[in-house]
C-alpha positions as CSV (number, residue, x, y, z in Angstrom):
1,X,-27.5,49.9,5.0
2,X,-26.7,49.8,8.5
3,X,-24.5,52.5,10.3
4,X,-23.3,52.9,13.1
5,X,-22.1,56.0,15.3
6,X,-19.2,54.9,17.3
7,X,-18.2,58.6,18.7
8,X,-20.2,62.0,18.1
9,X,-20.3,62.7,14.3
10,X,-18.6,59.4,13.6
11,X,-20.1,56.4,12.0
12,X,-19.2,53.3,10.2
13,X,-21.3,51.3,7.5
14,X,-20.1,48.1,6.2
15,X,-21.0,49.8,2.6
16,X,-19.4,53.1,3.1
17,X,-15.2,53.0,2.7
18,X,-15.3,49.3,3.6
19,X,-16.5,49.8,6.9
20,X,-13.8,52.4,7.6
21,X,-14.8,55.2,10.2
22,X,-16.3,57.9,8.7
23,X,-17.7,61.8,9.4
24,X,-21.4,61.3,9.7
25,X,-23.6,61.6,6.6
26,X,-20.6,61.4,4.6
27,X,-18.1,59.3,2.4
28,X,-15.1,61.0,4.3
29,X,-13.5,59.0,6.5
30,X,-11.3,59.7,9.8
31,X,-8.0,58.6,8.3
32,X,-8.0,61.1,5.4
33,X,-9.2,64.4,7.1
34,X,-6.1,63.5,9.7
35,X,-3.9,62.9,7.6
36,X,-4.4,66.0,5.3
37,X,-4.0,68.1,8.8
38,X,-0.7,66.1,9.2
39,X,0.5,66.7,5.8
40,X,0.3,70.1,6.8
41,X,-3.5,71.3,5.3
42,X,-4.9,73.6,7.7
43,X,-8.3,73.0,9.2
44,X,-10.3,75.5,7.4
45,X,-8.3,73.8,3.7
46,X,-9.4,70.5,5.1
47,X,-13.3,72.2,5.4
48,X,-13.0,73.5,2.3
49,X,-11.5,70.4,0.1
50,X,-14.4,67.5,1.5
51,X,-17.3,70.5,2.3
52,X,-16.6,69.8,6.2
53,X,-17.5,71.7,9.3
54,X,-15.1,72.7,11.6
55,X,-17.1,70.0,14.8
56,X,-16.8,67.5,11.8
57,X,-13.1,68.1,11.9
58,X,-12.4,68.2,15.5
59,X,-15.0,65.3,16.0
60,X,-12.3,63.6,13.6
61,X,-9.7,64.6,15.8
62,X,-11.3,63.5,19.2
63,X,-12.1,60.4,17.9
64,X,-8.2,60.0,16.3
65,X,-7.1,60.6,19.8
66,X,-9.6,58.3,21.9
67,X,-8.5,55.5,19.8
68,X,-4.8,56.3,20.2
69,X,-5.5,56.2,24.2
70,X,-6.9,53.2,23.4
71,X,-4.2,51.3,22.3
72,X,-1.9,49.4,24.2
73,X,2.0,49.4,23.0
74,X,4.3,46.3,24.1
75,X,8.0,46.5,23.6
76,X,9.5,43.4,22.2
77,X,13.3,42.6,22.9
């Protein structure tokens, strides 16, 4: 097993969620605990329904919004 942190409280593992970026020392990844706040889950619900803290749920958020920074958009005609 062999993770990886890639932003504070953030990690991937090939063996965990496929390699899919996860809170640290847990199976929950980054995708789900923003979506559920989109879908209209409130931060403390989100805590509550995958035994979170709140830094693990902001950490999910900071890294959601570095990555989004990240990307580059083209527009194609």
């Amino acid at each position: 097993m062999q993770k990886t942190v890639i932003a504070p409280r953030i990690e991937v593992d090939k063996d965990v969620r496929f390699g899919k970026p996860v809170i640290a020392g847990t199976r929950v990844p980054v995708d789900l605990v923003i979506g559920k706040l989109a879908g209209g889950m409130t931060v403390e619900q989100v805590m509550a329904e995958y035994e979170l803290k709140r830094d693990d749920v902001l950490a999910a958020l900071s890294y959601a919004a570095q990555a989004i920074s990240d990307e580059q958009i083209r527009a194609v005609r």
